[in-house]
LUMVEX-591226 format. One record per residue (C-alpha): residue number from 1; residue in three letters; y, x, z. Coordinates in pm, 1 decimal, m for minus. Layout:
N
NODE bagu gufi        Y        X        Z
NODE  NUM  ALA        Y        X        Z
...
! end
This chain:
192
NODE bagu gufi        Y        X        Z
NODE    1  UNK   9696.1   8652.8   8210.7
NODE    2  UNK   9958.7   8754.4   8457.9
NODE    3  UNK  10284.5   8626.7   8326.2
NODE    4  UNK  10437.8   8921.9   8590.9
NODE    5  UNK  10263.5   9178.3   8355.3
NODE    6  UNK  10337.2   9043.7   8032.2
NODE    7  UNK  10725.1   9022.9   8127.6
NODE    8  UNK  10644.8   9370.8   8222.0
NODE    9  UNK  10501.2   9472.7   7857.3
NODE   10  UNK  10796.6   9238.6   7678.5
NODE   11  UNK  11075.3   9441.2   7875.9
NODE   12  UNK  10862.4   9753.0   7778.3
NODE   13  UNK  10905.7   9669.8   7412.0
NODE   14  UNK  11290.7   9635.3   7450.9
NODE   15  UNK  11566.5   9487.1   7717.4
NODE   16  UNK  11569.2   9123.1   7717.1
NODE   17  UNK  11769.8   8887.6   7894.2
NODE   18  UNK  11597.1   8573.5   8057.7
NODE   19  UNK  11629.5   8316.2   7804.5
NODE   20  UNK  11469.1   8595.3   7527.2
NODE   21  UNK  11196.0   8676.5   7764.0
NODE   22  UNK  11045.8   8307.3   7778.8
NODE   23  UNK  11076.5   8262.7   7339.1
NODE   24  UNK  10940.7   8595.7   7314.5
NODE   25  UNK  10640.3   8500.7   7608.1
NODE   26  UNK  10602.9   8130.2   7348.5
NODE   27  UNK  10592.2   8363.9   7061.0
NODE   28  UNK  10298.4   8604.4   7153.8
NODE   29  UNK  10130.4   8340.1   7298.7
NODE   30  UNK  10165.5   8124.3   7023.0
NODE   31  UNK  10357.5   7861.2   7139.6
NODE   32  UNK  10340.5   7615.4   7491.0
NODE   33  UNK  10046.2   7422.9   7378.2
NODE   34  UNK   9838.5   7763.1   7454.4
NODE   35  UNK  10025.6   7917.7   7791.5
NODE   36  UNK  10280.9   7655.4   7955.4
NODE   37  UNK  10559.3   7850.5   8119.2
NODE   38  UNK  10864.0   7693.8   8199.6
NODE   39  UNK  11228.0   7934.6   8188.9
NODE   40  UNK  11295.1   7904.4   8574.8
NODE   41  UNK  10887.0   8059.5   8616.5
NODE   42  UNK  11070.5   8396.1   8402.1
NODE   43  UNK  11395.0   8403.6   8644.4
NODE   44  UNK  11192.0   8393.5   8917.6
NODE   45  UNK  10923.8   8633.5   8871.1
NODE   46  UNK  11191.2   8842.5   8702.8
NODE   47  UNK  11387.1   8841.8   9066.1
NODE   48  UNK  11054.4   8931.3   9246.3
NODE   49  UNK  11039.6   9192.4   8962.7
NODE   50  UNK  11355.3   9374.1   9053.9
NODE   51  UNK  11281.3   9336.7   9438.9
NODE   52  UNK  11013.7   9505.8   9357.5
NODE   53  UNK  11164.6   9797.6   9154.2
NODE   54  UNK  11024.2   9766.3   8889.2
NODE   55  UNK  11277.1   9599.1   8637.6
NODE   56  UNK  11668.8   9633.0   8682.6
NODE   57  UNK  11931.0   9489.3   8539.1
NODE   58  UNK  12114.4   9660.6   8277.9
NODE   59  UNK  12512.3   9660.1   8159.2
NODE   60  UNK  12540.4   9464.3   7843.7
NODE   61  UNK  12894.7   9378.0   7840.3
NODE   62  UNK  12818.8   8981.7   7867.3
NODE   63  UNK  12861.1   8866.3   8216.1
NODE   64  UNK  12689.4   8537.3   8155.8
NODE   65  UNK  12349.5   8689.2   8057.2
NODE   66  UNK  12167.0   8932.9   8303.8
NODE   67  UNK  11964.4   9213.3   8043.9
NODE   68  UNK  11687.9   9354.3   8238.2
NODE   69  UNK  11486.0   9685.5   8135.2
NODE   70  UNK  11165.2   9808.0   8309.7
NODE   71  UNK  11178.4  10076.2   8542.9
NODE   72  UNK  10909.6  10428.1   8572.8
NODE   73  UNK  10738.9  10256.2   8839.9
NODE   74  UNK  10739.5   9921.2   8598.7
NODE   75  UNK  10585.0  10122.9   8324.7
NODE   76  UNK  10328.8  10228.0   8568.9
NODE   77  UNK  10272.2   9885.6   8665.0
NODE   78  UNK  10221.6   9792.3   8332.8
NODE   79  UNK   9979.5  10086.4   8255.3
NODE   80  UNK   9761.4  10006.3   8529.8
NODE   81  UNK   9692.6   9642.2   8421.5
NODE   82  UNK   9592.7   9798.6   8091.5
NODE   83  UNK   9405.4  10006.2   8247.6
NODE   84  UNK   9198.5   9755.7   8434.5
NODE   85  UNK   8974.7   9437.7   8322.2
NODE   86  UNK   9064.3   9077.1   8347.1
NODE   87  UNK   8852.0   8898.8   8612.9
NODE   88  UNK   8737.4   8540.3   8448.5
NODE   89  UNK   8726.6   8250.9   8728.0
NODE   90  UNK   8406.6   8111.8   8614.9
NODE   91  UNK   8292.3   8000.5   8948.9
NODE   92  UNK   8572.8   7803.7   9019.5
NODE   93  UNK   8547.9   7527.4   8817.0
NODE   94  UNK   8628.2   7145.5   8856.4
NODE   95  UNK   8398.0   7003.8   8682.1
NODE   96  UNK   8104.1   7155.8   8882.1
NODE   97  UNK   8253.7   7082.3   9208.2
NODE   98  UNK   8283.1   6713.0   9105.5
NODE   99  UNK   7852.6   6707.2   8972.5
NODE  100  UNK   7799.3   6840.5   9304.0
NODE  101  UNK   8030.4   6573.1   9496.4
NODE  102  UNK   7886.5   6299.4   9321.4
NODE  103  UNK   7516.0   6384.9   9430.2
NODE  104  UNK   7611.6   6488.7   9757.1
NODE  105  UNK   7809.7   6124.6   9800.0
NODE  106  UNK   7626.7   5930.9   9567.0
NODE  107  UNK   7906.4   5754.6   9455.8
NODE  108  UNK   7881.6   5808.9   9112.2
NODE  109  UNK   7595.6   5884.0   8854.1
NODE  110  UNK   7550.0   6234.1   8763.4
NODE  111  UNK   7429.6   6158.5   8427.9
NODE  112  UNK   7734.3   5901.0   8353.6
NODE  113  UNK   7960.2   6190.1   8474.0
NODE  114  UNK   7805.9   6438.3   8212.3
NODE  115  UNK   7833.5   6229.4   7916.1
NODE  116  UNK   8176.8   6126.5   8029.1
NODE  117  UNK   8234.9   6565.5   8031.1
NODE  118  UNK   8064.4   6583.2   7688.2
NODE  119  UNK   8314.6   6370.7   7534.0
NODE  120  UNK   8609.7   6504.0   7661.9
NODE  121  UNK   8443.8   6849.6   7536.7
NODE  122  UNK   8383.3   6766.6   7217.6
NODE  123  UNK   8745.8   6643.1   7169.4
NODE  124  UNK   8896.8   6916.2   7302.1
NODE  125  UNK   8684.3   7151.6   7016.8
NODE  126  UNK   8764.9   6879.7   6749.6
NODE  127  UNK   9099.8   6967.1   6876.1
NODE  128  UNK   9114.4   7319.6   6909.8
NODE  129  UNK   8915.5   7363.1   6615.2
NODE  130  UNK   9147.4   7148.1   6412.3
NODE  131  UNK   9441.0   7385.3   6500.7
NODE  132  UNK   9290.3   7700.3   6426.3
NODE  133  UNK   9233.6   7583.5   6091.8
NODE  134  UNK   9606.9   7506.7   6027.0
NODE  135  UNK   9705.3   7847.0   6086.5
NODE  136  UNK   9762.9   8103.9   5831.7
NODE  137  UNK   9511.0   8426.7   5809.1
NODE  138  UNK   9729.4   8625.8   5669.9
NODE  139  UNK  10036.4   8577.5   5895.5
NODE  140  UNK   9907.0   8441.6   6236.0
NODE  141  UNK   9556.0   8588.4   6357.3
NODE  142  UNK   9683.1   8645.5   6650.9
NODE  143  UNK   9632.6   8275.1   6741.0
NODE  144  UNK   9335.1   8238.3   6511.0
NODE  145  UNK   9184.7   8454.5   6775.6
NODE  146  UNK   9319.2   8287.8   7116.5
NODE  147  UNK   9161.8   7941.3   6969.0
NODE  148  UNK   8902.7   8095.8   6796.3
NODE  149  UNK   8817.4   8251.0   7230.9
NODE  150  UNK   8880.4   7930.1   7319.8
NODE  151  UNK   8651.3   7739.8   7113.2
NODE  152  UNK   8361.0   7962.4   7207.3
NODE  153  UNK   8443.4   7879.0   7594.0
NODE  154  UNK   8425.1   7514.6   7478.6
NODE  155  UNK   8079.6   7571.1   7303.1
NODE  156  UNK   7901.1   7782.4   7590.0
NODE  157  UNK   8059.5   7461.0   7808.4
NODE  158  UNK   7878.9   7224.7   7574.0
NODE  159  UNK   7551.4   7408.7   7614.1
NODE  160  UNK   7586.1   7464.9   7983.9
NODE  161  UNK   7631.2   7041.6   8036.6
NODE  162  UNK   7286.4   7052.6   7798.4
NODE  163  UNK   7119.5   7311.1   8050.1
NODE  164  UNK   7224.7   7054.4   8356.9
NODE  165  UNK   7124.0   6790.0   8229.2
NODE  166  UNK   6822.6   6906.3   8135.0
NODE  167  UNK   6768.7   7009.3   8530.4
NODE  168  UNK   6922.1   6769.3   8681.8
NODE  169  UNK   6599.5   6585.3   8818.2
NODE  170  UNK   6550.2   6951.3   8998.2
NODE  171  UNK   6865.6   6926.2   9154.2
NODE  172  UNK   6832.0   6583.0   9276.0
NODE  173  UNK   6497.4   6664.8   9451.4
NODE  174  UNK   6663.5   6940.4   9644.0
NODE  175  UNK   6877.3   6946.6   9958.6
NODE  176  UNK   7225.1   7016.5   9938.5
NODE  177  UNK   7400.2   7324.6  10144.9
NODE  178  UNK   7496.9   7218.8  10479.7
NODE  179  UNK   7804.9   7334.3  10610.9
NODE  180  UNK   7768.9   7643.9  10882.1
NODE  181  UNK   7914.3   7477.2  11184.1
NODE  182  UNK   8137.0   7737.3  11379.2
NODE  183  UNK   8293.0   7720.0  11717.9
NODE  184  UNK   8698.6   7645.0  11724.2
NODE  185  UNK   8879.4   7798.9  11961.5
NODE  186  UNK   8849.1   8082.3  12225.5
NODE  187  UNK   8521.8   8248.9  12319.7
NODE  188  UNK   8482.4   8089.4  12682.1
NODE  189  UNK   8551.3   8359.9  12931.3
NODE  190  UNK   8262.2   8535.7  13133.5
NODE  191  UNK   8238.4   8466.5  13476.8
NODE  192  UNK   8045.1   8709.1  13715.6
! end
């Protein structure tokens, strides 16, 4: 989630200064332990924001608090990221690159490394799982349904490290990519 667009949607609600901007960002989100964002990450997105024209600040009467409201051109903003999918960075994940890293080097056992993953899994869904269940249906499913996402990333992570392992003789027996080498530097020049 872009934390640009969702300041975007919160100042489309109502004016906000800063401060009300990152509680209001912990509150849909339901709380840091989902989305960590830290106050000066609002002030400074918020700056880029009005650069950008689309959020400017507002008289309020308080000159220690800056209000901001979104702009036309913010609203359009806005409707064009609802407008659009989110792209999920499956492919870049760390976990993978360090399976791959450890066959390519051999410096550590590919097996050891996915039982070592499995655990950490399963503790983060024990965890997950554990929170979910100490919210409220009636009051909170907006989080119910972050963790509840969440825990089904956890489970088709689980069942991918099952998948690997079960192929992971294949993967041993085959080469690994080799880099393309390229030439550095200017093409040499032609001489006649």
């Amino acid at each position: 989630m872009s934390v640009r667009n969702a300041i975007l949607g919160l100042l489309a609600q109502k004016s906000r200064h800063g401060y009300e901007l990152y509680t209001a960002f912990e509150a849909v989100v339901g709380g840091d332990t989902n989305w960590a964002l830290k106050p000066a990450q609002v002030y400074s997105t918020l700056n880029r924001l009005e650069e950008a024209g689309l959020v400017r600040q507002q008289p309020n009467g308080d000159a220690e608090k800056n209000v901001y409201g979104i702009t036309k051109a913010g609203l359009a903003a806005l409707h064009d990221w609802f407008a659009r999918g989110v792209p999920q960075e499956h492919q870049r994940d760390e976990f993978f690159v360090k399976l791959m890293v450890a066959l390519a080097s051999g410096e550590a056992d590919p097996g050891r490394l996915l039982q070592t993953q499995r655990a950490a899994l399963y503790q983060e869904l024990h965890a997950a799982t554990a929170l979910r269940d100490r919210y409220d249906p009636r009051r909170e499913m907006a989080q119910i349904l972050l963790l509840d996402k969440a825990i089904m990333h956890l489970e088709a992570d689980l069942r991918w490290l099952d998948i690997t392992e079960s192929r992971l003789e294949d993967v041993k027996g085959q080469p690994l990519r080799e880099p393309e080498l390229r030439r550095r530097g200017r093409p040499k020049k032609k001489t006649d």
